[in-house]
Structures are given as C-alpha cells and as structure tokens.
C-alpha positions in Angstrom: 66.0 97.1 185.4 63.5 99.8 185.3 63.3 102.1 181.8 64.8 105.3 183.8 68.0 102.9 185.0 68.2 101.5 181.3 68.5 105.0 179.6 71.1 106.0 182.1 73.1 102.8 181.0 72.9 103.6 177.5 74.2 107.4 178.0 77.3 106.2 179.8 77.9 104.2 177.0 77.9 106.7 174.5 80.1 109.4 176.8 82.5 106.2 177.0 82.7 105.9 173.5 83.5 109.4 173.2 86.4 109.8 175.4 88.1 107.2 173.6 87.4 108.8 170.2 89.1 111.6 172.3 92.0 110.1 173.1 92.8 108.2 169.9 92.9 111.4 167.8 94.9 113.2 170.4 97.4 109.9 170.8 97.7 110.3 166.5 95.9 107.2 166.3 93.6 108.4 163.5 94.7 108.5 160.1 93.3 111.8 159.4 96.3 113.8 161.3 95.4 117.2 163.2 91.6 118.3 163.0 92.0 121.9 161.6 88.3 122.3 161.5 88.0 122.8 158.2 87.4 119.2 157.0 89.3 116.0 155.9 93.1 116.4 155.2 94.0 113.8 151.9 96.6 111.6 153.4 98.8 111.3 150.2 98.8 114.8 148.3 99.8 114.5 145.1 102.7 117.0 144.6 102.9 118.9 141.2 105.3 118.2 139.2 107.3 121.1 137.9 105.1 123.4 135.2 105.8 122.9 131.9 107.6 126.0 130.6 105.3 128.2 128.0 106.3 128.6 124.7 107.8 131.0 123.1 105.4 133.7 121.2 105.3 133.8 117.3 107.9 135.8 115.9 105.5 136.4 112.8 102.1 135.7 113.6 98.5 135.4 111.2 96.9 138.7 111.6 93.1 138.4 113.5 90.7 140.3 112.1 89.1 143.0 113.4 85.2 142.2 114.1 82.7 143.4 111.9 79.8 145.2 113.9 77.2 145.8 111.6 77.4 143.6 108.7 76.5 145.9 105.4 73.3 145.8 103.9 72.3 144.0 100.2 74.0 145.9 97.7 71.9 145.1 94.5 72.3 147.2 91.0 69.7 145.9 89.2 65.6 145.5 88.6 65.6 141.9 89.1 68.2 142.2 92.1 66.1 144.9 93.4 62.8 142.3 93.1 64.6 139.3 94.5 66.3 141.4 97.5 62.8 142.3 98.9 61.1 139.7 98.4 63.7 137.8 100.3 64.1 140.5 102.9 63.7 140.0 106.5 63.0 142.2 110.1 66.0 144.6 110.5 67.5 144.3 106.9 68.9 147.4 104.5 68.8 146.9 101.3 71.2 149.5 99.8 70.9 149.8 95.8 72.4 152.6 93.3 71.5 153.1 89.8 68.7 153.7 87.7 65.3 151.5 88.4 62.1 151.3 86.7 58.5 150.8 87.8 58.2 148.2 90.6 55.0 147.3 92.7 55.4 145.4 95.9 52.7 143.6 97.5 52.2 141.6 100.7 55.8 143.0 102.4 55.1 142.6 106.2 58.2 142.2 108.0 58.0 141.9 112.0 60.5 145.2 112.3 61.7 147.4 109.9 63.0 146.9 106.7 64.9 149.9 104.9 65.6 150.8 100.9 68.4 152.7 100.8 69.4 154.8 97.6 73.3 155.6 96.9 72.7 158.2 94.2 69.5 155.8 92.6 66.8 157.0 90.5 63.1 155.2 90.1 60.5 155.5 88.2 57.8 154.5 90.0 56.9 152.6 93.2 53.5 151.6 94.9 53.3 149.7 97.7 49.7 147.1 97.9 48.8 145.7 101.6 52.4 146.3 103.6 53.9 147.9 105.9 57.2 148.3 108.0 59.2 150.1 105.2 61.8 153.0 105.1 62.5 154.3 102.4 65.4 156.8 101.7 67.8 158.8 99.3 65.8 157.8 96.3 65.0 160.4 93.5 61.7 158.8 91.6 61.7 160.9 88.1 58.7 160.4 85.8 60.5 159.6 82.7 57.9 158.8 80.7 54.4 160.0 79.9 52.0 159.5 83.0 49.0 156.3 82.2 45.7 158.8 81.2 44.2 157.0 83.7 42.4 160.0 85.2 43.4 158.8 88.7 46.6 161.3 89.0 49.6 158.2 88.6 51.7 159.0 92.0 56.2 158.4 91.5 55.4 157.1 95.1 52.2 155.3 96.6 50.8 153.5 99.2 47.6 151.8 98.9 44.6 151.7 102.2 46.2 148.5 103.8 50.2 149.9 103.6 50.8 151.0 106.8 53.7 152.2 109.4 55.7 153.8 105.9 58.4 156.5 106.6 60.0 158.0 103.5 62.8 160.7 104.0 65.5 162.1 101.8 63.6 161.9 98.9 62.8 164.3 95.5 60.5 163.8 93.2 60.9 165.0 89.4 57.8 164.9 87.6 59.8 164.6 84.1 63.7 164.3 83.5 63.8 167.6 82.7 61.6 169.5 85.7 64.3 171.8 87.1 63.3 173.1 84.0 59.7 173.5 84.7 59.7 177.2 84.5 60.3 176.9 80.9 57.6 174.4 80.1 54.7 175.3 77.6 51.5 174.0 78.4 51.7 170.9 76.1 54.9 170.0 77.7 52.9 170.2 81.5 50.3 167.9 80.2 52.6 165.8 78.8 53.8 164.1 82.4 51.7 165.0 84.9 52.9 162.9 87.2 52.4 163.1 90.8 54.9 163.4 93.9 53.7 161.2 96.6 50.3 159.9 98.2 49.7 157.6 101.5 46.2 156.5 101.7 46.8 154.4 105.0 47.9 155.0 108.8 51.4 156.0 110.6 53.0 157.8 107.8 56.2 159.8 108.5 57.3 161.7 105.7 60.8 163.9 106.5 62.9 166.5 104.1 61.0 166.0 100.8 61.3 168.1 97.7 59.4 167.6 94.4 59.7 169.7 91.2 57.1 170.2 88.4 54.4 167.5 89.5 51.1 167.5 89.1 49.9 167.3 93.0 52.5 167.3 95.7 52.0 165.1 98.8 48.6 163.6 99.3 47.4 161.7 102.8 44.1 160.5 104.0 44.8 157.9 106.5 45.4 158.5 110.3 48.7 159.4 112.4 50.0 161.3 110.1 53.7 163.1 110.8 55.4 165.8 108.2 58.5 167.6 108.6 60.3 169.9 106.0 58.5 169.4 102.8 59.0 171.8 99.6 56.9 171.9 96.6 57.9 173.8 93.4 56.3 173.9 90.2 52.5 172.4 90.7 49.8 172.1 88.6 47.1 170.4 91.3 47.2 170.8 94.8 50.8 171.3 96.2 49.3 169.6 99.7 46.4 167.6 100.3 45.7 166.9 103.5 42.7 164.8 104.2 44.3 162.3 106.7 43.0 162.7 110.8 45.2 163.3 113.8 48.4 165.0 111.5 50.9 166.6 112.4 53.0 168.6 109.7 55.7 171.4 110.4 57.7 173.3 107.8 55.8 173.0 104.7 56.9 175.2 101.8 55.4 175.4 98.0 55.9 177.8 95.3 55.0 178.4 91.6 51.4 177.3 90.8 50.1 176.2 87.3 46.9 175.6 85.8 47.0 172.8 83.0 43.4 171.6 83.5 40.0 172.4 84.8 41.3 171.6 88.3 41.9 174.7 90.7 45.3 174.7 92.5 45.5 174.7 96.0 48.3 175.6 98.4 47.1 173.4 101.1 43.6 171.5 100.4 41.8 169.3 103.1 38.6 167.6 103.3 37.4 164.1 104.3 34.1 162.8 102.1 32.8 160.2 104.5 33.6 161.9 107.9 34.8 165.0 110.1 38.1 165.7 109.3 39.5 166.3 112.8 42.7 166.7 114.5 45.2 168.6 112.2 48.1 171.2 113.7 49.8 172.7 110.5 52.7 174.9 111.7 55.2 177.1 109.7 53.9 176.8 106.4 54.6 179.2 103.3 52.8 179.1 100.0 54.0 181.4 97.5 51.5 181.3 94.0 54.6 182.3 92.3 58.3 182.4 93.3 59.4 185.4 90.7 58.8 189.3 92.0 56.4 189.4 88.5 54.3 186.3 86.8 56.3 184.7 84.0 54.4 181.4 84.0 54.0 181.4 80.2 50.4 182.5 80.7 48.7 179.7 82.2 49.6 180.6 85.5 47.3 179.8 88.5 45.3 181.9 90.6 45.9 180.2 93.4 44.0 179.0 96.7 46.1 179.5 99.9 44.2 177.3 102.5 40.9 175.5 101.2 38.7 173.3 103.6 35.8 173.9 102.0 32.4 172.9 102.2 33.0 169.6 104.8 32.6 169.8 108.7 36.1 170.0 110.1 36.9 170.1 113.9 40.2 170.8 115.7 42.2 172.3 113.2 44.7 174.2 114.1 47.1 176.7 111.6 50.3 178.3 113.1 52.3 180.8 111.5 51.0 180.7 108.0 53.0 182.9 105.0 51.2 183.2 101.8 50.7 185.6 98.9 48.4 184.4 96.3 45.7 186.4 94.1 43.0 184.3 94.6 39.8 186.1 96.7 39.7 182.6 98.8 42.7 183.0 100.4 42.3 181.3 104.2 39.0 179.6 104.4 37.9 177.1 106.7 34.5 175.9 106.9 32.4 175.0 110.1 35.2 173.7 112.1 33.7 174.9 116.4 37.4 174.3 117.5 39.5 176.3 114.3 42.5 177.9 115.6 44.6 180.0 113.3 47.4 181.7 114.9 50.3 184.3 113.4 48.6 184.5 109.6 50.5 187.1 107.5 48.3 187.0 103.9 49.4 189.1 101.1 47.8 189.8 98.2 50.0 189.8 94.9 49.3 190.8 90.9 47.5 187.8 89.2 47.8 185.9 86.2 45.5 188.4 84.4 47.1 191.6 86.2 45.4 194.0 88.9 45.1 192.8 92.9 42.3 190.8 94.2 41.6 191.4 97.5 41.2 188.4 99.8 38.8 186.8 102.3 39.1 185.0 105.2 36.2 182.9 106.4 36.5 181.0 109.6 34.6 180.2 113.1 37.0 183.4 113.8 39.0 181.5 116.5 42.1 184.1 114.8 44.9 185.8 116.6 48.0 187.8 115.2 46.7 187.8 111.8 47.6 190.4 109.0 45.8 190.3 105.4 46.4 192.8 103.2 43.2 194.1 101.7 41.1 192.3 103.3 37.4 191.7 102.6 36.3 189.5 105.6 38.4 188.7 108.9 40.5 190.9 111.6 43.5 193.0 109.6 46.1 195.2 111.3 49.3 197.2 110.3 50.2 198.2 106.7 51.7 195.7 103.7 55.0 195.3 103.6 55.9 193.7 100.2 59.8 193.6 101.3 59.1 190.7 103.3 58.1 188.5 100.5 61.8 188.3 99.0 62.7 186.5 102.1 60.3 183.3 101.5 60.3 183.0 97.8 63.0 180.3 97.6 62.0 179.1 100.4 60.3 176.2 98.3 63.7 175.1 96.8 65.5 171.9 97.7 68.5 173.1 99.6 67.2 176.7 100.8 68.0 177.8 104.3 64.6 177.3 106.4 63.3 180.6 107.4 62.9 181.9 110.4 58.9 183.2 110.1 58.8 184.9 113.4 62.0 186.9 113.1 61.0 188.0 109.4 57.3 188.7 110.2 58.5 190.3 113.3 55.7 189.2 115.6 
C-alpha cells in the first residue's frame, strides 16, 4: 500500500469513529444527557435543602461606636510632659498643651513630615530650637517673665538657630515682661530691666503668619533664605521693630508703632543688611510704621527718633517696597543704598514732632527707581500734593493685636 492509499485509510477511520460518537449521544447513550453547549451537565445535582430561617434581630442591642477620624493630639500639662511628648514625637503628630511653661531648648527634632505644638490658652517663657526642622508652632503666648541673661546677644522668647529649618509659627504674641500691655507706662529702668526680644530665624523656609508682640526689645529678626511674612504688629520697641536681612522674602502687612530708646542702639522701623553678601530678592508690601501711636509724644522722655526704612551702607539688589505708611521724625526716613534694581512704589512719608519737639524734615535716598510717592518736607527725592495729617489717625492702632487691617490705598487715596 502506497503512503497516499494509507492516509486515506486512516481518515475513514476517524470519520467512522465520528459518526458513531454521533449517534450514541443522539441515541442517549452518553451519560452526559443533552449537549447545551455550555459544558458538562453534573449528573447528580445536589438539591438544597430548605434555608435555614434567619434569626430574629436583637430586641436591645450593644451600641457600636461611631468611628473616630482623627484621633486627638497629646494633651500634656506639664514641663516634663512637654519634654517627653517631643522627644517621642513622630511625622504627622500634634502635640496640644495648656498652661504655663518655662524655658525649653530642643535640639536634633527632624521628623520626616510635620510635627505641630499647639497652645490651648498656654504661656512660655522661652523656646530655641538647635539643628531641626519640620515644626509648627501655634497659639502660644511666650512672656518674658523674668529678667533677660546680660548676655549682650539680645535673648529672643522664640529662636531658631542656622541649621533649624522649614519652621512656621502663627497665632502667636510675644510679651516682653508680664506686664507689657503696660509698656506705655514703663520708666527707663523698667525697659532695661527685660529686654527681651520677640522672635529671630536665622535659617531657611520660615513662614511666620498673624504675629503680635508688645514692649520687646527687637521685633522679628530673619537672615536665612525663603522667607514668607504675613500680618505682623509690633508695639512698644526699643531695637529694631523688623530686621530683615534674610534673601528671597516675601512679607505683606507689616505694622509697628511706639519706638523707644533704652540704649545706644538707634531704632529702626524696618532694618536690612546682609554682612557677607548682597542682600537680594525682598518684596515688602503694605507696611506702616508709626514712631509713636499717640497724636503727641508721651514716651516718658526717652522716646526714639526713629528710622523708617534703613538699608544702609551694604549693596542691595532687587528690593522692592510697595505701599509704604510712615511718620517718624528722623531725617533718614526711606533710604536704600546702591541697590541697580530698587523699586519703591505708593510711599506716603510724613514727618511728625520729635522727641525733642520742632519737625525734621526727611530724606529719601535711593537709585530713584520711585513712583507715587509723597514726603512731606522733603529734602531729597520726588514730593507731590500737600500733608494731610488727618490721615494718620487711621493707621495709629493699626499696630495693635486685634485692629481691623487697613485698607492703605482707599485711605491714601491713590
């Protein structure tokens, strides 16, 4: 048998064996029953037996309680709770605390996120933060409630050394002395007595948000980089109420009233300079400094002649002033020194009675980069329209913790 005639063989063989497959599952021969085409029928179902029936609900059942989604944060009351709490703290955690505190220095906090110190109504004394970073802090009041260390270094309620980083403090008020909402009523001995200072930041990504101090020495001090300010009032100084020596800031609504002099040091409303380097990068936007907040100098005779805007004597670059109130009685009244890219926009300078009586008239010295500016008896700079002393009652408490924020372009009128 040749190959051909051989496969020829073996394909009748298989149609044979077909058909009968055919036949048996048409005759019922198979056990599988009727091909439905939709695979193997089981040829002994089980068949369910009748559902048990379900029972009958509880006529008094345990309450469930509701879920908790944000567990609370460590409530802690004490110094040594306060210690233990951060120490032990983690990314994400709040550490809520009420009472009064003493002086605390944390070092070597690094969480990966986050972590926040929330006050309920608590008082400290004094915090400074050594080499960390990712901390909020909020609703504290630090109060100086002792005498300041003579340390000649100007002892801060709140700081942060070079390597504290990524810091945001809001809420806050800083009382240089239990008693500073007295300030006003202070003799000279009693202003030397404290002399503590508000708040200084010496490292990077600082946010610092609705701040008040009363009857400090400086105000806020920052000198690192990334810098953001919002709302800030100062009242009752006896340094500079802001020093701002950090790069790339950014700082809207700054307010300060009622300047002192308790030293050799010269107040300044708002002071910046950087020793080692251009200070570069700084927009300063509605800003009033007031040297005194009363319509005639009662400040006990050691009042300041104060400084509106000092950057003196440093190369500057890019810095940038935006509707700018001030009265003061000092002859430097707006000066910024050698900066190519100054720009000073909607400056309204007026020129009030000084500690020693009479008006100084004021100077403005600048690259001249100046638009929209009014000084009233000027010396040096551009001047337009007349005085209008009026205006003045409308930012005088502006300063105080709880004032409405002005609105400088509707007063002003430009």
């Amino acid at each position: 048998m040749t190959r051909k005639a051989a496969f020829i063989e073996m394909l009748k063989d298989v149609k044979r064996a077909v058909d009968a497959l055919i036949e048996e599952i048409e005759t019922g021969g198979l056990p599988y029953g009727e091909y439905s085409g939709e695979g193997p029928v089981d040829p002994d179902p089980e068949v369910p037996s009748d559902p048990e029936p379900e029972p009958a609900p509880d006529p008094d059942p345990a309450p469930v309680p509701a879920p908790v989604p944000n567990p609370p944060g460590t409530a802690v009351k004490t110094d040594a709770e306060l210690v233990t709490a951060i120490n032990n703290a983690s990314a994400g955690d709040v550490i809520d605390f009420a009472g009064d505190f003493g002086m605390h220095t944390f070092r070597g906090i690094n969480p990966a996120a986050d972590i926040t110190l929330r006050g309920h109504g608590a008082t400290m004394e004094r915090l400074t933060l050594m080499s960390c970073s990712r901390i909020a802090i909020e609703g504290v009041k630090f109060v100086g409630r002792t005498v300041a260390p003579d340390s000649g270094a100007k002892p801060y309620l709140l700081k942060g050394d070079r390597n504290t980083n990524h810091i945001s403090v809001a809420g806050c008020d800083f009382w240089g002395a239990p008693d500073a909402d007295q300030f006003r009523t202070w003799d000279i001995s009693r202003w030397r007595a404290f002399e503590w200072s508000a708040a200084m930041f010496e490292g990077d990504d600082i946010a610092l948000a609705d701040l008040a101090t009363l009857g400090t020495n400086f105000g806020i001090n920052v000198t690192g980089r990334r810098v953001n300010m919002q709302d800030i009032r100062v009242c009752g100084f006896s340094g500079d109420s802001f020093r701002l020596c950090a790069h790339n800031l950014r700082a809207n609504g700054l307010w300060s009233t009622d300047a002192y002099v308790i030293s050799g040091n010269h107040p300044d409303g708002i002071q910046g300079f950087d020793n080692k380097s251009t200070l570069s990068d700084q927009v300063i936007e509605d800003v009033i400094i007031m040297e005194y907040s009363t319509p005639t100098d009662q400040r006990n005779g050691f009042g300041a002649s104060l400084q509106l805007l000092g950057y003196h004597n440093k190369p500057y670059d890019g810095i940038t002033l935006r509707r700018i109130v001030g009265a003061c009685s000092s002859l430097n009244a707006y000066h910024v020194n050698g900066d190519p890219n100054h720009v000073g926009d909607k400056i309204m300078l007026w020129s009030v009675p000084g500690p020693k009586g009479g008006v100084t008239k004021l100077r403005v010295t600048s690259a001249l980069q100046l638009t929209d500016v009014y000084v009233d008896k000027v010396v040096s700079g551009t001047a337009t329209g007349k005085p209008d002393y009026s205006k003045l009652d409308a930012f005088r408490v502006a300063a105080l913790r709880g004032a409405v924020r002005p609105d400088i372009d509707q007063i002003i009128g430009w």
